[in-house]
N, C-alpha and C positions, 0 to 999 in steps of 0.2 A: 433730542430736539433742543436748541439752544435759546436761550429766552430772548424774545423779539421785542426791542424796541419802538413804537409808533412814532414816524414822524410826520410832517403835514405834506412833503414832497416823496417820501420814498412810503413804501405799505409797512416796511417792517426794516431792521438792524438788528445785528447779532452783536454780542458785544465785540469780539473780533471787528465786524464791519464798523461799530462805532469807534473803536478804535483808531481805526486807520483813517476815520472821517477825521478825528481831533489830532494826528498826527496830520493830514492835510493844510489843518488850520494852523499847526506849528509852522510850518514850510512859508505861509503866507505869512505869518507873523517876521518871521525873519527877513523877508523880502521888504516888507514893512520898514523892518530893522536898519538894513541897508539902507534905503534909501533915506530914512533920517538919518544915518550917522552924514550922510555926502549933502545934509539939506542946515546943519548947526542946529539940530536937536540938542537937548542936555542929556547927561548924563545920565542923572537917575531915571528919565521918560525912556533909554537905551536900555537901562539897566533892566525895569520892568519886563520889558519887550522880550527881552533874555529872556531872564526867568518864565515867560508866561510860553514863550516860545517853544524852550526845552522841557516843561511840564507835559503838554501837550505832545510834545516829539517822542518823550520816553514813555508814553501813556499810549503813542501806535506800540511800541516795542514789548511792552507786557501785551497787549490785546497778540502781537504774533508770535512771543513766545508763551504764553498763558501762565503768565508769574503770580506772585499776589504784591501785598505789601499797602504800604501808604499809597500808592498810586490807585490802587481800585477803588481809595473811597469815593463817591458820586459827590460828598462835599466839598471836596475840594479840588474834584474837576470843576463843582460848580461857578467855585469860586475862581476858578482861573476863565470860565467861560465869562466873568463879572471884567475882568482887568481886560480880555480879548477885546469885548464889544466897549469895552471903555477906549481904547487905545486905535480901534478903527474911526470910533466916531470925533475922536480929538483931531484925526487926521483928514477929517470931514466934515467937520461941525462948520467953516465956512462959505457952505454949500447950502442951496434954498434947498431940498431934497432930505433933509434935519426931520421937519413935520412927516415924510412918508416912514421914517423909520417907526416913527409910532402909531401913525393911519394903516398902515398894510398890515405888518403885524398881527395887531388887533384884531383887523378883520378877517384873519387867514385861522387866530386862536378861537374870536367868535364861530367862525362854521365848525373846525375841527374841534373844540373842547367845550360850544357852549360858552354862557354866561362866565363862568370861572374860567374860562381860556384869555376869554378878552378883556379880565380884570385883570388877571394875574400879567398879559403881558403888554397891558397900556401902563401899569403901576410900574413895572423894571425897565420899562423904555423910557419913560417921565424922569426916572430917580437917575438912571445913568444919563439922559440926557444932562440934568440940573448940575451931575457931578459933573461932567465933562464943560459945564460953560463958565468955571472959574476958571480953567486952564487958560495960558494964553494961544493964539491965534494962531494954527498950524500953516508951514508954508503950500502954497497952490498946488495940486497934482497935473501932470500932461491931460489932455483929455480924454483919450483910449486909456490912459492907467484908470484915473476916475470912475470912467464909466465899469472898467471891470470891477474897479473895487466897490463901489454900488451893489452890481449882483451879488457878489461876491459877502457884501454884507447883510442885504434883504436874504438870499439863501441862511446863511448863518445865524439870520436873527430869527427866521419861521425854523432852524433845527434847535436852535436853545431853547425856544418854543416845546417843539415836542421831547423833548428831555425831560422839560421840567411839566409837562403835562404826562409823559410816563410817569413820572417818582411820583407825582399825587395819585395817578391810577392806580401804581401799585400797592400805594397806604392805604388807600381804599379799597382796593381786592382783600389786603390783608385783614383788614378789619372784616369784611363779607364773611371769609373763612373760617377765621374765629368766632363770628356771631355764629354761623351755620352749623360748626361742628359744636361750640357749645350749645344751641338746639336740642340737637341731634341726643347728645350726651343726657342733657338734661331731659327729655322724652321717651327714654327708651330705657330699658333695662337687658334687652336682646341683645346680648352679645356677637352674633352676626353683624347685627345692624351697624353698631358702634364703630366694627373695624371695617367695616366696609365705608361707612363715609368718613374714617379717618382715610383710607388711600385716595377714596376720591377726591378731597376736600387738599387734599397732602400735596397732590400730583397734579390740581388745578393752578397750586399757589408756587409750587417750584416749574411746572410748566413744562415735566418729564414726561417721559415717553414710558414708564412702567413707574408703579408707587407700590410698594407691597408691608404686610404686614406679618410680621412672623409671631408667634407666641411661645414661649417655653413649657415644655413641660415638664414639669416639678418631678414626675416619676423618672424618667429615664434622660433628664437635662438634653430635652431636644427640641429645635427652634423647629415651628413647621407653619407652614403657609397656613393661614386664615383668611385675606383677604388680599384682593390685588385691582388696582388699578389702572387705564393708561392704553395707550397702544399695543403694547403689546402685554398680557395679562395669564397670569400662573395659574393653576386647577391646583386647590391642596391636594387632590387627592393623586395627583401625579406628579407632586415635586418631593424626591427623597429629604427627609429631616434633615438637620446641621448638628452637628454637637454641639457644647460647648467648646468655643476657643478653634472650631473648626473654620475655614475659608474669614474671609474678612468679615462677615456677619456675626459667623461663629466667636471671632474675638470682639467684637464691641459689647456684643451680647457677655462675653467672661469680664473684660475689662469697665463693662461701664463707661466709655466713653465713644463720643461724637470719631468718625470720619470721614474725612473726603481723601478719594480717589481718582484724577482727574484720568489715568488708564490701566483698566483692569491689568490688563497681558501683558504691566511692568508688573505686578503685586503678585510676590509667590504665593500671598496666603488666599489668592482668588480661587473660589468653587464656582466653576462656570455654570453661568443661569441655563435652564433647558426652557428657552422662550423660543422663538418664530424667528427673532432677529436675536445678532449677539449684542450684546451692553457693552459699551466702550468708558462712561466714567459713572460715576456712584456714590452719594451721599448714606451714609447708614446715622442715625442718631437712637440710644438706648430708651427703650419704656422702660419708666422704675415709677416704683411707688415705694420714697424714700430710698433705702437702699436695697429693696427687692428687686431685682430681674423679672422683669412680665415678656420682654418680646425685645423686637428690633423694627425701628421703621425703616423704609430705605425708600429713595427716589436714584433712578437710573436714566440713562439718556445714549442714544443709540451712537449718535456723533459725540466724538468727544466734546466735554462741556467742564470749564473749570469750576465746580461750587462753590461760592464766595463764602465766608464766614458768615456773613445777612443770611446766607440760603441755610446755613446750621441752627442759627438763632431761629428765624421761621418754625425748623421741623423741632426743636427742642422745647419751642414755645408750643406748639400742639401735641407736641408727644407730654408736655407737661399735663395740659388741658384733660389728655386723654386718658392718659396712668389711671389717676383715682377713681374713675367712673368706670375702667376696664376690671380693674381689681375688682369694683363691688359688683359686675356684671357678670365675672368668673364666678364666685362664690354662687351669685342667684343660679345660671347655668347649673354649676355642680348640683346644687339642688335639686331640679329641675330634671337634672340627667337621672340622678337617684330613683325621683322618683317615678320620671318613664322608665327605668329599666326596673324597679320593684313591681309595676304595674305590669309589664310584656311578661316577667317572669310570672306572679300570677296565675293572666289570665294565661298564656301558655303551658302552664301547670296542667290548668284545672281543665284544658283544650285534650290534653293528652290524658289527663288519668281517667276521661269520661268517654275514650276512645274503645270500639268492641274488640275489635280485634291487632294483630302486628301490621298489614295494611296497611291500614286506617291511620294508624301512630306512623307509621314512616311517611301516608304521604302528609301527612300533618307536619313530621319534621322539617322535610326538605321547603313544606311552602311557608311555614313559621321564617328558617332563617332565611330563603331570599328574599323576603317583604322586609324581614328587619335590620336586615345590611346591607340592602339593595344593591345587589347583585344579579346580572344575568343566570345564572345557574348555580342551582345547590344541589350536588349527588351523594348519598348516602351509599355508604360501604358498610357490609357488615361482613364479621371474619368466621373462618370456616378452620377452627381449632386443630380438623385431622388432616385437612389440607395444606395448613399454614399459607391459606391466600382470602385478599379481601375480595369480597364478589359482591361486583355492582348490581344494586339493588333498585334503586329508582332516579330520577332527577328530573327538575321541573324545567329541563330543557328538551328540544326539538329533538336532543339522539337519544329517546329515551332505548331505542333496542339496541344499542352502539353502546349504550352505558352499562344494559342488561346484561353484554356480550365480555365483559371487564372482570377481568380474574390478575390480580398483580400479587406476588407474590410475598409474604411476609421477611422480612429481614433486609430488604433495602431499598430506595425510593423516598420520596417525601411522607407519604403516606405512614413506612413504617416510622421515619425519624421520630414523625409529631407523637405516635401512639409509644415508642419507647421512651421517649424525653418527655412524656405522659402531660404536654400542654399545646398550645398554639403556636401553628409555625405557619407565619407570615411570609409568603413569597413575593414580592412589588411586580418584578420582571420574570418570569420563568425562561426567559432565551438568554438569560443570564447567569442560569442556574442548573449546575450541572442533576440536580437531586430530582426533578422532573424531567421524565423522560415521554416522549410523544406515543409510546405505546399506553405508557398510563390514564390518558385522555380520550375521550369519544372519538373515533375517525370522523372529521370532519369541522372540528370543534378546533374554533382559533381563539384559545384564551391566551391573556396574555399576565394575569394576576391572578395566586389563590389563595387560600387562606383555610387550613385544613386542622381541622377538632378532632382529637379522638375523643373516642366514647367508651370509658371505664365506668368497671363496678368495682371497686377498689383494684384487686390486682387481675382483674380478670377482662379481655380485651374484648368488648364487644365489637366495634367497629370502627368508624372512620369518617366524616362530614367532609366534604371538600365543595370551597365554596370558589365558584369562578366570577372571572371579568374581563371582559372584552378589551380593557384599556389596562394600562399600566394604574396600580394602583396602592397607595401606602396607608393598607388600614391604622386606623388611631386607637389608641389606648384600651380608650372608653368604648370601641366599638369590638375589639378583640376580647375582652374582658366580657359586655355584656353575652358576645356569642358563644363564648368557655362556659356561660350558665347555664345558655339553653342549652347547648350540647351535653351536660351533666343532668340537667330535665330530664332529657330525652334518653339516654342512659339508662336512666331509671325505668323510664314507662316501659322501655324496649324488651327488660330484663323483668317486669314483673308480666307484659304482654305474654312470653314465652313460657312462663309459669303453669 
């Protein structure tokens, strides 16, 4: 989505279309031009006209090739939009119709922006009038040229109008942003919360169509959704991680610095988004705290959109804001996590050592880990030494006799990899993965993620945990880690139940 201008005659400008408006007014300006060089204009009031002309002309030509440079600054189109209205109304100042450039205006800034419309544009029509009446006495226009160039100038005075009532709306939204996300920051210690009103707050103020938040993780240097904002919006839990220095995220994230992208599908180091729509251009600016790496912010936009350097300064001034209070909000978190997982371990200790019998303990296993990784289905396999195959034992899903009827055999499968490589093995996509096969699965059962525990007693193979999910899904860390415990709990209770 491109950012929209408000003006008091059109609903909305893209900067492209503003563009091509101030190239229009180049074209007029030279028209202008002509006709004083054939009327004994001087020279330097020809000279002006030039220059103000071809500013304007090469300002459509970056809006249609989407360049950057001195031309995109807004101060010094402003300033040429200063010399324009000066140089129409010298060519009109001895015309009764003087007074309406500053009555219409006014009253057009009064409805559309309020008190501070109709100040701001009775003060810049008063001063450019004042400057324009030391000039001397321009010659008489035909009267069809006049009359055009009248509209021609009340239109152009209610758009300098809405320009400069945009740039104030936008200093003002920017400031809203910053108060809100400082708020925010300052009230909360919930690291959720935090990055979720940085995308929203992110993606109000660039005016994108996706705003996302990635964080690093310190163990395994991988960037992974946390939050996301916008039209179209990412699930962590089903966007594959980045490396570091991997796809253009991946490198801001290693390099530490700011980019803009104005189109993915030139950039070889683009890792295509898995959103609803594709992303055509992309802002990424680094979270740091000092020179630590915490994450990447990004703002994306469907149509392409050129990011202005204002639009870096923006996300780099709230990625600033957000750093410090991210950092101390991970630390609380890690805490926090600590001590809900010392807590689940516990009391699912003390669930299972006060169980009577092997029953009892497995279906406690299987409803222990899907409440605490939430997940649709946890099945429990246990292994049968003289058969060398796991036999499905129970699961807190609908095919419980489907699960009953599961005999897979030891030495290849996912099942055996995880219990030989004797830890966790995380599957996101299983139709992407040749090590799941559809026999090893419930008939009927459309998972599409697992995430499978063996169960050891030192070197002795008890059995097998396999945890399903209807969705594509990339368990995190902290949640693989805490399910490798209870599966070692549960190990335990299984092998002293049998006792």
């Amino acid at each position: 989505m491109n950012s929209v201008i408000p003006t008091p005659l059109w609903k909305g400008l893209t900067p492209q279309e503003l563009a091509v408006e101030r190239g229009i007014r180049g074209i007029v300006l030279l028209l202008i031009l002509l006709w004083a060089a054939f009327h004994g204009a001087s020279l330097p009031r020809i000279s002006i006209l030039l220059l103000t002309s071809l500013v304007l002309i090469f300002n459509l030509l970056r809006g249609t090739l989407r360049t950057g440079g001195l031309l995109a600054s807004r101060e010094l189109m402003l300033l040429v939009d200063v010399v324009y209205f000066c140089a129409l109304i010298y060519f009109f100042r001895d015309q009764r119709e003087t007074f309406y450039l500053l009555l219409i205006p006014t009253a057009v800034g009064a409805v559309w922006y309020g008190v501070r419309g109709a100040l701001l544009t009775a003060t810049s029509g008063a001063l450019l009038f004042l400057g324009t009446s030391f000039l001397p006495q321009g010659p008489p226009l035909p009267d069809p040229v006049l009359l055009l160039f009248r509209f021609l100038l009340l239109f152009l005075m209610a758009s300098l109008l809405g320009f400069l009532g945009e740039a104030i709306s936008r200093k003002t939204e920017e400031l809203e942003v910053l108060a809100g996300l400082g708020h925010t920051l300052n009230s909360s210690l919930v690291l959720d919360d935090m990055l979720f009103s940085l995308a929203e707050w992110g993606n109000r103020l660039l005016r994108a169509d996706i705003t996302t938040v990635r964080l690093l993780n310190q163990a395994d240097k991988a960037l992974i959704v946390r939050a996301s904002a916008g039209k179209i919006r990412l699930d962590s839990g089903t966007q594959p991680p980045l490396q570091l220095g991997e796809g253009i995220i991946g490198w801001v994230a290693k390099e530490g610095k700011s980019q803009i992208i104005p189109d993915l599908a030139q950039d070889p180091r683009f890792a295509y988004y898995d959103g609803k729509e594709r992303i055509t251009s992309l802002a990424c600016v680094p979270l740091k705290e000092g020179e630590e790496i915490l994450g990447v912010l990004t703002c994306g936009t469907i149509l392409p959109r050129v990011f202005t350097e204002r639009d870096i300064e923006l996300l780099e001034t709230l990625s600033q804001h957000a750093s410090a209070a991210i950092s101390k909000a991970q630390i609380h978190a890690e805490r926090e996590r600590k001590y809900e997982e010392l807590s689940i371990l516990y009391s699912s200790s003390t669930a299972l050592m006060s169980a009577q019998n092997l029953d009892e303990i497995l279906a406690l296993v299987v409803s222990l880990m899907a409440r605490t990784l939430n997940v649709e289905d946890c099945t429990l396999f246990l292994f049968d030494p003289q058969e060398e195959v796991f036999v499905g034992m129970i699961s807190t899903s609908v095919f419980k006799e489907q699960v009953q009827a599961l005999t897979i055999p030891f030495g290849k499968g996912a099942l055996s990899e995880a219990v030989l490589g004797r830890g966790p093995l995380a599957i996101p996509d299983i139709s992407l993965d040749s090590r799941v096969q559809i026999s090893d699965l419930p008939q009927g059962a459309h998972y599409k993620a697992l995430l499978i525990l063996p169960l050891l007693k030192g070197t002795k193979i008890i059995g097998a945990i396999s945890l399903s999910s209807r969705e594509i899904r990339y368990f995190e860390e902290s949640e693989i880690r805490l399910a490798a415990s209870l599966a070692a709990v549960s190990a335990m209770a299984i092998v002293n139940a049998r006792q």
